[in-house]
BAMIFI-610721 format. One record per residue: residue number from 1; x, y, z of N, C-alpha, C, O in turn. Coordinates in steps of 0.1 Angstrom, whole numbers. Example, Ala and Ser with C-alpha at 12.3 -4.5 7.8 and 13.67 -1.06 7.14 Angstrom:
2
num=1; n.x=132; n.y=-57; n.z=78; ca.x=123; ca.y=-45; ca.z=78; c.x=132; c.y=-33; c.z=78; o.x=142; o.y=-33; o.z=85
num=2; n.x=128; n.y=-22; n.z=71; ca.x=137; ca.y=-11; ca.z=71; c.x=129; c.y=0; c.z=79; o.x=134; o.y=11; o.z=80
***
This chain:
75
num=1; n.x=111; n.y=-107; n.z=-75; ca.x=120; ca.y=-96; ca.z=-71; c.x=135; c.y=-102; c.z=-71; o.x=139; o.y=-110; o.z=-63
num=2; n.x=141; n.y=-96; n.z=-81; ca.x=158; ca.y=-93; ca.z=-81; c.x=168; c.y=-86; c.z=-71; o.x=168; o.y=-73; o.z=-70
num=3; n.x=175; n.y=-93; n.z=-66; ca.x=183; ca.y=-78; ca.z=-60; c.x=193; c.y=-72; c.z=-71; o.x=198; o.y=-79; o.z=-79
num=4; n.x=196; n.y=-61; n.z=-70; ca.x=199; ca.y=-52; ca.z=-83; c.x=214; c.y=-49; c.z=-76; o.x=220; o.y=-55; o.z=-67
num=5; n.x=220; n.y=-38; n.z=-85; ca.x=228; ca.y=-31; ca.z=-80; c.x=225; c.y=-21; c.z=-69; o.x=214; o.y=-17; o.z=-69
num=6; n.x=235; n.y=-14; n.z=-59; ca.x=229; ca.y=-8; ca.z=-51; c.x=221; c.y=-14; c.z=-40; o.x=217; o.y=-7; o.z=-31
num=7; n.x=218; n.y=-24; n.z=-42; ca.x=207; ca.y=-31; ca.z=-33; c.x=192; c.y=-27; c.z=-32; o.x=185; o.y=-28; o.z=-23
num=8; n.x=190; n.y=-23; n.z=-42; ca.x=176; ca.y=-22; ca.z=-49; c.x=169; c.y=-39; c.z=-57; o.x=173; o.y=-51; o.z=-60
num=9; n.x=159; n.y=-32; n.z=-56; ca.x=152; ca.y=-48; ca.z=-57; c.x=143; c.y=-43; c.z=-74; o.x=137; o.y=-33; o.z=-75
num=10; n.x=144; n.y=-51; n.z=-82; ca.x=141; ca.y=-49; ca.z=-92; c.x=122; c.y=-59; c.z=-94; o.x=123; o.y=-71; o.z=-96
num=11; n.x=112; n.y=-53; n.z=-94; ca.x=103; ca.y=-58; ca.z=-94; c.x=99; c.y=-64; c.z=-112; o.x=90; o.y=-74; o.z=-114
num=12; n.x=105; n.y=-58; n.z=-123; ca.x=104; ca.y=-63; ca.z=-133; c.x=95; c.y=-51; c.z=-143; o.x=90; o.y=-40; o.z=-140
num=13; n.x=97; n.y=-56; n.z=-152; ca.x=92; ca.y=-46; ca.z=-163; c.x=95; c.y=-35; c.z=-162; o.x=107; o.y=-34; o.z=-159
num=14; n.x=89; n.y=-23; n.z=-164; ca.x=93; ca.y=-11; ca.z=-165; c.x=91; c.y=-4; c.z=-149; o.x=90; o.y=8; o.z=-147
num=15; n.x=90; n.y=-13; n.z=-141; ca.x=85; ca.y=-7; ca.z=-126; c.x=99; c.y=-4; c.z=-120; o.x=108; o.y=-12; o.z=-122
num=16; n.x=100; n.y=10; n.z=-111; ca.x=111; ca.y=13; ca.z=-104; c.x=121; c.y=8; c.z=-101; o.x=120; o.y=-3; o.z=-106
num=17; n.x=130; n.y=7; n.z=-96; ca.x=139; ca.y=1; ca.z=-83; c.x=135; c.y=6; c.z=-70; o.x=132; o.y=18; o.z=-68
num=18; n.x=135; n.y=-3; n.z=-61; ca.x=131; ca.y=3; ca.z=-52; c.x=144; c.y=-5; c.z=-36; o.x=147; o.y=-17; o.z=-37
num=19; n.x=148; n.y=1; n.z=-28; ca.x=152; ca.y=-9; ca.z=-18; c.x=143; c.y=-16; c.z=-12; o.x=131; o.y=-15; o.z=-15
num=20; n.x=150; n.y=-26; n.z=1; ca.x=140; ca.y=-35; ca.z=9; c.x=137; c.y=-27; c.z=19; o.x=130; o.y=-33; o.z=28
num=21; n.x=140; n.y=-16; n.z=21; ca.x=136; ca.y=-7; ca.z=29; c.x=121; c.y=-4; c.z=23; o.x=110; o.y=-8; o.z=27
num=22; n.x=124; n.y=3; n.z=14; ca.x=109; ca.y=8; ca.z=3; c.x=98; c.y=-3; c.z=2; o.x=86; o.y=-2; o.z=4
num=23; n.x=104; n.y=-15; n.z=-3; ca.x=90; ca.y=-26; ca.z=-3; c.x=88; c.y=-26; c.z=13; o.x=77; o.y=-21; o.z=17
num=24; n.x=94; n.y=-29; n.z=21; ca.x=92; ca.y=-31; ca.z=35; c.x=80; c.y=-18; c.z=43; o.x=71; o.y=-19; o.z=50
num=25; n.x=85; n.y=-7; n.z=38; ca.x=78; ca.y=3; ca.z=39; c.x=58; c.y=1; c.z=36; o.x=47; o.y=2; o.z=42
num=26; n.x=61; n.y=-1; n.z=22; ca.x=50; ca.y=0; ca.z=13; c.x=41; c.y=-15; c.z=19; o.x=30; o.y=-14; o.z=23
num=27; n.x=46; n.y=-25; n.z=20; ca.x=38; ca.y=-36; ca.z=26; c.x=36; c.y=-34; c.z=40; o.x=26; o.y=-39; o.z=45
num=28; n.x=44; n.y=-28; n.z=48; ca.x=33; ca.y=-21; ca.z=66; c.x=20; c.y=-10; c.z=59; o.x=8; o.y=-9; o.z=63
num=29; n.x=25; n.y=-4; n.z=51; ca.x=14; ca.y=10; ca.z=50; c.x=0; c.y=4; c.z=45; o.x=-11; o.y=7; o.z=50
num=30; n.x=3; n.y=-5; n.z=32; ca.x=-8; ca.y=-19; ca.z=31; c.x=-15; c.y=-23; c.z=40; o.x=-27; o.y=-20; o.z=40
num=31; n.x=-7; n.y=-31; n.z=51; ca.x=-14; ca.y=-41; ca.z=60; c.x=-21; c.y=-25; c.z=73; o.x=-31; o.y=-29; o.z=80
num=32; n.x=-19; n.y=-17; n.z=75; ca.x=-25; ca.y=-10; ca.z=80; c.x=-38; c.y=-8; c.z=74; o.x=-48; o.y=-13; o.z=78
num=33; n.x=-36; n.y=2; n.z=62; ca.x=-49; ca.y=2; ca.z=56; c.x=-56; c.y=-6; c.z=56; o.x=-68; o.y=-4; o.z=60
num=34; n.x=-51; n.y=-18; n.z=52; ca.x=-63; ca.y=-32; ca.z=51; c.x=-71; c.y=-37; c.z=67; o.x=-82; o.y=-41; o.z=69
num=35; n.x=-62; n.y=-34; n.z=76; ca.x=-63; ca.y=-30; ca.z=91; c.x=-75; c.y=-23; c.z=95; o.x=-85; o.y=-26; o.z=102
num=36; n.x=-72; n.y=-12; n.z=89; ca.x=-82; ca.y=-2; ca.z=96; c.x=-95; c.y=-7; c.z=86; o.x=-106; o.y=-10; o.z=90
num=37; n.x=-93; n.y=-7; n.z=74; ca.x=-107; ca.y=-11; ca.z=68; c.x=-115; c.y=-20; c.z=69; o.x=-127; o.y=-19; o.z=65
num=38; n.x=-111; n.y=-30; n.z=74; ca.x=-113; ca.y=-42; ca.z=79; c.x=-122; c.y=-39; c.z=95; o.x=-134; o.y=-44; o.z=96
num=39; n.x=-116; n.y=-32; n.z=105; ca.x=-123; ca.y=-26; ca.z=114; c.x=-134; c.y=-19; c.z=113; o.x=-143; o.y=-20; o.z=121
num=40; n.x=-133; n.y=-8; n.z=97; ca.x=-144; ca.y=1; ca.z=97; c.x=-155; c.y=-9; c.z=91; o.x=-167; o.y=-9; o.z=93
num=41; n.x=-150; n.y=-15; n.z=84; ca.x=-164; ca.y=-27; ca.z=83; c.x=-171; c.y=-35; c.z=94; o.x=-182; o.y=-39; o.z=95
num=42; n.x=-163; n.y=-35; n.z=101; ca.x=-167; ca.y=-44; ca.z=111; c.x=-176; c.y=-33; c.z=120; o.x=-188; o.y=-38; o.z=122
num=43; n.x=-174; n.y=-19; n.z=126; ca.x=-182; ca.y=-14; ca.z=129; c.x=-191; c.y=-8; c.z=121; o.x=-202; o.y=-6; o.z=126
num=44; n.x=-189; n.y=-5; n.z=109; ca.x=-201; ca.y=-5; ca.z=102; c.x=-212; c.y=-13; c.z=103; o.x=-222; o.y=-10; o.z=108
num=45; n.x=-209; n.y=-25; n.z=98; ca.x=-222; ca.y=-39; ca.z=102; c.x=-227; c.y=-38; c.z=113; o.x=-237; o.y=-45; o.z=115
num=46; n.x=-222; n.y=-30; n.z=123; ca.x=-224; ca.y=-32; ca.z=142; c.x=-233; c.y=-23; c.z=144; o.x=-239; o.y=-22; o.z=155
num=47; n.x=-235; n.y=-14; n.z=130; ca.x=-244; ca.y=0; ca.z=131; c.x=-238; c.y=11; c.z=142; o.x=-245; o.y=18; o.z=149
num=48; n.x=-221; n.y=10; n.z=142; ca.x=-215; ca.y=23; ca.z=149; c.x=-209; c.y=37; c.z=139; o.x=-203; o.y=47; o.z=141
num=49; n.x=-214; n.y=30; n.z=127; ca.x=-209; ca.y=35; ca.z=117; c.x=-217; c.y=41; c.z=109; o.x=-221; o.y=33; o.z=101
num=50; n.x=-225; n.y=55; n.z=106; ca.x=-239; ca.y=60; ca.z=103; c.x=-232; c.y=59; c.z=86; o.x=-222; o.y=54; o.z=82
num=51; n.x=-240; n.y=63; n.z=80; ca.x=-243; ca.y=71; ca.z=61; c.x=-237; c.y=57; c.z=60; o.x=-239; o.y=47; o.z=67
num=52; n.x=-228; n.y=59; n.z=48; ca.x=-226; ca.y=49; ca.z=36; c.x=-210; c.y=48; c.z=42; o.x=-205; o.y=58; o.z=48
num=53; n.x=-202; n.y=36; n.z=39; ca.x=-190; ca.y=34; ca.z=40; c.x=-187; c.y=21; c.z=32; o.x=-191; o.y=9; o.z=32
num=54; n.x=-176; n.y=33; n.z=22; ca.x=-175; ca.y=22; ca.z=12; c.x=-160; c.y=14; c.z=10; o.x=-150; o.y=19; o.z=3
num=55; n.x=-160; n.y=8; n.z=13; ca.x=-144; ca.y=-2; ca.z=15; c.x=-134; c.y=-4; c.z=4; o.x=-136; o.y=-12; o.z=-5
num=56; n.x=-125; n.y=2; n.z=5; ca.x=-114; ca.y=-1; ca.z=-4; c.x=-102; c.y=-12; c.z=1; o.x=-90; o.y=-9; o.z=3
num=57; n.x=-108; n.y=-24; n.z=1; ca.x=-103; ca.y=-37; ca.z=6; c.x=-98; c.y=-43; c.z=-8; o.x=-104; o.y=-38; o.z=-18
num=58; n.x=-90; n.y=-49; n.z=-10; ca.x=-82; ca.y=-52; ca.z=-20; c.x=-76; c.y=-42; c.z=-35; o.x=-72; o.y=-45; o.z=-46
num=59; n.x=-77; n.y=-28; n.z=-25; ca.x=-73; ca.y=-20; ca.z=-38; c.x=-60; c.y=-13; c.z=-27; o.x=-59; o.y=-1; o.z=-28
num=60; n.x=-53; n.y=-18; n.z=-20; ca.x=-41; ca.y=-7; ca.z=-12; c.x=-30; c.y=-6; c.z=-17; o.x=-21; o.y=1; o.z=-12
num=61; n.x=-28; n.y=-14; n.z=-28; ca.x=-15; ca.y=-11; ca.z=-36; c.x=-21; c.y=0; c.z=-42; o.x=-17; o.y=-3; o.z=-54
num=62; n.x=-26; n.y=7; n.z=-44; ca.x=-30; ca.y=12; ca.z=-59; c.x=-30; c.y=25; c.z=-51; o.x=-27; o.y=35; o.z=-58
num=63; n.x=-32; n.y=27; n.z=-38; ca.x=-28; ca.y=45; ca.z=-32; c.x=-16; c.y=46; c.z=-28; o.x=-12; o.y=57; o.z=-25
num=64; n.x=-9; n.y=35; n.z=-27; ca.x=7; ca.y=32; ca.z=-20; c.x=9; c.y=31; c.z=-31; o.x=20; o.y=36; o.z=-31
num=65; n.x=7; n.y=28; n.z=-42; ca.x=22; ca.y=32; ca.z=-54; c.x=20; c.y=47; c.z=-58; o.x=29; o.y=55; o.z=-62
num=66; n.x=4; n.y=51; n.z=-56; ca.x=3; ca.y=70; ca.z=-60; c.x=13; c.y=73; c.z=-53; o.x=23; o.y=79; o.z=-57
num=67; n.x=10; n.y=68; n.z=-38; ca.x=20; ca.y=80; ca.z=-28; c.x=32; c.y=77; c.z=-33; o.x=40; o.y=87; o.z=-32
num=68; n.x=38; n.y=66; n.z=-38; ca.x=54; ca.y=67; ca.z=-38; c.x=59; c.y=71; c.z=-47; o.x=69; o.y=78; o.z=-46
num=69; n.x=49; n.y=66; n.z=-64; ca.x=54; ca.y=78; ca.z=-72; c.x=55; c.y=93; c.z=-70; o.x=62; o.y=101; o.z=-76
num=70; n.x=47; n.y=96; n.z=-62; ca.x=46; ca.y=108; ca.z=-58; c.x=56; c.y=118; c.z=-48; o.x=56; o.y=131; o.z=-48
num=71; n.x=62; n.y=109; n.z=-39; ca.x=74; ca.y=109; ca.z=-31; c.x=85; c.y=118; c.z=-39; o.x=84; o.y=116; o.z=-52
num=72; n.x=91; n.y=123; n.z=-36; ca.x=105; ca.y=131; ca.z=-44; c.x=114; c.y=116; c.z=-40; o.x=116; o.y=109; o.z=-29
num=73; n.x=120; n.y=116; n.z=-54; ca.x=132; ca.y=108; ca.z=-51; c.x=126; c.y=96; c.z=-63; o.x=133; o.y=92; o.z=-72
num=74; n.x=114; n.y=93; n.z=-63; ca.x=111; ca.y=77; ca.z=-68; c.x=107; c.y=86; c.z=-87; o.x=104; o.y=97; o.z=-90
num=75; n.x=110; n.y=75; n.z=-95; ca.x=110; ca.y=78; ca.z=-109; c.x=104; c.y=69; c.z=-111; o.x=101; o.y=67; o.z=-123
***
């Protein structure tokens, strides 16, 4: 990461600008997710957790960049 003009942070290639606000943002919403999923496994195995639960542990960038492209404002 570059800092840009504006104070945007340039991740490289054809990916956004984003401020340190925006990565700052996107890496808490991450470690939450990974938070809570990490918990629902943990009661899953404990059998407090009935049917099927299926973990998306190492995939939380991948709904946090949907949501941000998705955000008005991000291109």
């Amino acid at each position: 990461m570059q800092a840009g003009k504006n104070n945007a942070l340039q991740t490289g290639g054809n990916g956004p600008s984003l401020t340190r606000e925006q990565f700052t943002q996107a890496y808490h919403d991450m470690l939450l997710i990974r938070r809570f999923e990490e918990k629902a496994g943990q009661l899953y195995g404990m059998g407090l957790i009935g049917g099927f639960c299926h973990l998306y542990i190492g995939q939380e960038a991948v709904v946090i960049g949907i949501q941000m492209a998705l955000k008005e404002g991000i291109s």
